[in-house]
N, C-alpha and C positions, 0 to 999 in steps of 0.2 A: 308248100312249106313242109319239112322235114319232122317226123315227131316219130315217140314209140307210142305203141297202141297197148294199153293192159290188156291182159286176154282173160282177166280175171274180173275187173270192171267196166273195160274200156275206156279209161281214162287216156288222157293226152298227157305225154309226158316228152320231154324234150330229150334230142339225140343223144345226146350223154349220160341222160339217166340210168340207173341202173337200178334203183327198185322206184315200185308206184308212189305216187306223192300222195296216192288217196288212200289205196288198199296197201302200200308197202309189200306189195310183190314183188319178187325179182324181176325186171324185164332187161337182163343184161343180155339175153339170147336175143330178147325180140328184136325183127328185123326193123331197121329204119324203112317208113311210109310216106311217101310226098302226100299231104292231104292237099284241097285246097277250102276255107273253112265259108259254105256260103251267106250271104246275106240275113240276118237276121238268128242267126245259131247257130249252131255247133253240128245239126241234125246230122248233114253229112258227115263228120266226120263218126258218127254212132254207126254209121248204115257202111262204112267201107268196107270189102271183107277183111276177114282174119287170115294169117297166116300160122300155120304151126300150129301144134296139137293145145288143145289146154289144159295146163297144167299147173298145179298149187306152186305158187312160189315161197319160198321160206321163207322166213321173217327174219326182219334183222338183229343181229343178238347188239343184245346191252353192254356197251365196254365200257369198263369202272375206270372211272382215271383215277392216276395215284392223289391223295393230296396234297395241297400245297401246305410246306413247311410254317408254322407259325411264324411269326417276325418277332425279334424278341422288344419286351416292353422298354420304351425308351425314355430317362425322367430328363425332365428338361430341365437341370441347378440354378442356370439363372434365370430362367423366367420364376420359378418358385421364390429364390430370394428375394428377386424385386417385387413377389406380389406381396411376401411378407413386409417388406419396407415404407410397402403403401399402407399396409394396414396397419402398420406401426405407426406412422407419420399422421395415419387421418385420428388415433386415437388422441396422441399428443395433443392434435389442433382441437381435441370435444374436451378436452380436460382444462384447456389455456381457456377455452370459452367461458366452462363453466364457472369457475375458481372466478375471471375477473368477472363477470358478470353477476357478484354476489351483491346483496343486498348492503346500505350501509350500518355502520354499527350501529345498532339500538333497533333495531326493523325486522323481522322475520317475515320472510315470504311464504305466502301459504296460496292455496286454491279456494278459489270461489265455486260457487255452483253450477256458474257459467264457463267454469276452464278459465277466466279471465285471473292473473295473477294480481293477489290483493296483499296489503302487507300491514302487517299487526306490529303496532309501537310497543318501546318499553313501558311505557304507559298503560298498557292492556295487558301484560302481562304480569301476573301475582309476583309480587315483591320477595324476596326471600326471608326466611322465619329467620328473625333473630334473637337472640337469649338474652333477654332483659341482665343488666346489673344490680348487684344483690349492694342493697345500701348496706354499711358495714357496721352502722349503727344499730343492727338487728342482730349481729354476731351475737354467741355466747361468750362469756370472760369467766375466764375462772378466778378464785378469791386471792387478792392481790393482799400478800404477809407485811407486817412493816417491816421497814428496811431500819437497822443499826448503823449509824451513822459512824464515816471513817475517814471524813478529810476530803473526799474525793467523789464527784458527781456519780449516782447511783442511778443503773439502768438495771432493768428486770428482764426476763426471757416470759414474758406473759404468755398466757393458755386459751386462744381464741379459737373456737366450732363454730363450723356452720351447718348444720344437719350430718352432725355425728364425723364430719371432715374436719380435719384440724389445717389452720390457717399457718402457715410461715412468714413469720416476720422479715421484708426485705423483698417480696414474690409476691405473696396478695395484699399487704400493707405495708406502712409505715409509720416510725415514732416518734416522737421528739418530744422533747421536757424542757418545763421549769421550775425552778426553786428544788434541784432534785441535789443540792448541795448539803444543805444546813437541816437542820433538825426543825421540822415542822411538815407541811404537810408538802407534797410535791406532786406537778403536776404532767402526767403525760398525754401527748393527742395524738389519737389513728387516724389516718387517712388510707382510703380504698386505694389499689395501685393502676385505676382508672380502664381497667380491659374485664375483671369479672368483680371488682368489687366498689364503688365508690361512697364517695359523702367521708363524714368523719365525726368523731366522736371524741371525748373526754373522759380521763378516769384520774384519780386521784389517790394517793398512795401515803403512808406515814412513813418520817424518818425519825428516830429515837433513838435516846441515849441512854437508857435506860433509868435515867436520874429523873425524879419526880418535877424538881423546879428546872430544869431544862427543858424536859419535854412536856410542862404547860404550855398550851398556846397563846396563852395571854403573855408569856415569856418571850418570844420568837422575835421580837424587837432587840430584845437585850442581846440573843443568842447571835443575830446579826451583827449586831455591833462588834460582839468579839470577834468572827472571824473578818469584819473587816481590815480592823485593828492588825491582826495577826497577818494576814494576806500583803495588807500594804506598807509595814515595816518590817516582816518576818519573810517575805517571799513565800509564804507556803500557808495552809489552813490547819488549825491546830488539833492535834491529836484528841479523842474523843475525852481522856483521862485530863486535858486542859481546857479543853472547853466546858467541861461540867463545874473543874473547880474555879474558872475565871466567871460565870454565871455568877453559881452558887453566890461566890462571894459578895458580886456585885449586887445583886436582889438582897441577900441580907444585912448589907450593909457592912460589910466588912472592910472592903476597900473602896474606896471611893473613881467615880470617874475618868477624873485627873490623874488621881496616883496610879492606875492601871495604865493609862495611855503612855506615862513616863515609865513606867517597870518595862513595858512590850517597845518602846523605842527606842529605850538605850542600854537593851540588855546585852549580855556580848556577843551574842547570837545579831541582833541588830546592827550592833558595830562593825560585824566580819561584812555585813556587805559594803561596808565602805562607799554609802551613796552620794553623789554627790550634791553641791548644796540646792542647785534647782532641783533635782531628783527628791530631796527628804524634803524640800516645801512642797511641793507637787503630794507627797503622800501625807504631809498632815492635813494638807485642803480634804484627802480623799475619804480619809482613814477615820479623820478625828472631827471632820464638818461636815461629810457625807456628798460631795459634791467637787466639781472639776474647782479649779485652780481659777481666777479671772486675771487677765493677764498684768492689769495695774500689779494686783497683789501677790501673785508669783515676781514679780521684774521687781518689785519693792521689796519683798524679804528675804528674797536671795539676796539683793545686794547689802542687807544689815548686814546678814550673816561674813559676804565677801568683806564688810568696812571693819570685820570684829567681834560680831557679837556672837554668842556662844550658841549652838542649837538647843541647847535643855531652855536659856531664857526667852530664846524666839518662842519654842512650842506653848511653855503658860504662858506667854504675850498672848499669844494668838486662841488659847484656851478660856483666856479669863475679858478678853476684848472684843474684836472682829464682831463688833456690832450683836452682843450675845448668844450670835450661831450656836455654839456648844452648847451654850445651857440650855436653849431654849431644845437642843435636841434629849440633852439630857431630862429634861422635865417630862418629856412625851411618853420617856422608857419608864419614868419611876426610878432614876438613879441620881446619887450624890455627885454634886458637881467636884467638892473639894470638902 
């Protein structure tokens, strides 16, 4: 078998070598040697002689190789878009979870102690504060002046607090009256406007004419009579300057019942309305007996009046007759019938 011999270690190295594989000597001079290597070792081939002087052989020098160029970084667009896509899509699908998988209304989910989800009712939950309503019948009122009577229903701008807050009439209440017409006493009632204020209350206010025997109250009978009188053959309620002298008169006796109903019915002022004949029975039922018409007795005295008979002798007919009606009302006022 063919090898080189190191002369440096005596290493075995193969025909082609050119430095040792042990010591890294040159052996590109050394001659090639046929060993033959015996049984059990290598021994002979340590023991064959040498050839050739011995001599250091030089080491092998270190060749730098150049390096290899970087590769440039490469970004992959659509693998990144579609990872983006997925993470987009898996967000969507935790959001569509969450949302339906809520609890129904009135129930709040919560945690137990065990991580087990437990869920607290409206029922368990404190109720919200709310702000009681303020009865209205607690307000303050400021002092209600009497009112002078003018023919025409009498409303006030009243002065209602409630801890130093002033109330608006039409926003935290409401008013409404009666007998706020005539000369006596008149009556308004508040009600709460049912969001911060409720209940209701009553106040009471004077109307005056400044006349002593008008504005007695033991009068106020009589005072009604005139403006019935005047409302339902006059179309209108009488001025304050006539209604103190048709009083007057009447309480002192100056004119009597009768003769007032006949002055105010067929004065010319009454005549211009030109009413017709069930119209003026209809207003001496109202005007002069205090009370609606019945139909016998309206259908029966219009039709005198249609057959001929004159309206001033229907009216005393029906003043001095009709079952005493008139006097008996006049008797209740303290006034002369005729």
């Amino acid at each position: 078998m063919k090898n080189k011999i190191c002369p440096e270690c005596d290493a075995v190295n193969g025909v082609r070598a050119t430095y040792c594989r042990k010591c890294n000597a040159s052996i590109d001079h050394v001659a090639v040697t046929e060993t033959v290597e015996p049984k059990g070792g290598n021994s002979a081939l340590k023991s064959a002689p040498r050839t050739g002087p011995k001599t250091a052989s030089p080491r092998k020098e270190e060749v730098l190789l150049p390096e290899k160029p970087a590769k440039p970084r490469v970004i992959y667009w659509p693998f990144v878009v579609s990872l983006v896509s997925m993470f987009l899509m898996f967000g969507i699908i935790v959001a569509f979870v969450l949302t339906s998988d809520k609890e129904p209304s009135g129930t709040t989910p919560s945690r137990a102690s065990g991580g087990a989800a437990a869920t607290t009712t409206a029922a368990d939950t404190p109720a919200e504060t709310t702000v009681p309503l303020i009865d209205i019948s607690s307000v303050m009122i400021g002092d209600i002046a009497d009112q002078t009577y003018s023919g025409e229903p009498i409303t006030i701008a009243f002065s209602l607090s409630h801890d130093d807050e002033i109330l608006e009439e039409g926003t935290d209440y409401y008013v409404t009256y009666t007998d706020n017409l005539a000369v006596g006493t008149a009556h308004a009632y508040f009600e709460g406007n049912g969001t911060e204020y409720t209940g209701s209350f009553e106040a009471t206010f004077n109307i005056v004419s400044g006349d002593p025997v008008t504005d007695d109250p033991n009068n106020q009978g009589v005072v009604y009579f005139v403006l019935r009188l005047s409302s339902l053959m006059l179309g209108r309620t009488p001025t304050l300057e006539e209604l103190v002298d048709q009083v007057d008169r009447l309480k002192t006796g100056d004119v009597t019942a009768s003769a007032l109903v006949n002055e105010i019915a067929f004065s010319d002022e009454a005549q211009a309305l030109d009413l017709s004949d069930e119209d003026f029975v209809a207003a001496i039922y109202r005007g002069v007996l205090a009370r609606e018409p019945d139909d016998a007795g309206l259908a029966g005295n219009t039709e005198l009046l249609t057959n001929g008979m004159s309206r001033q002798d229907l009216l005393n007919s029906i003043i001095m007759t009709q079952g005493g009606e008139f006097e008996s009302l006049c008797n209740s006022l303290g006034l002369q019938v005729s």
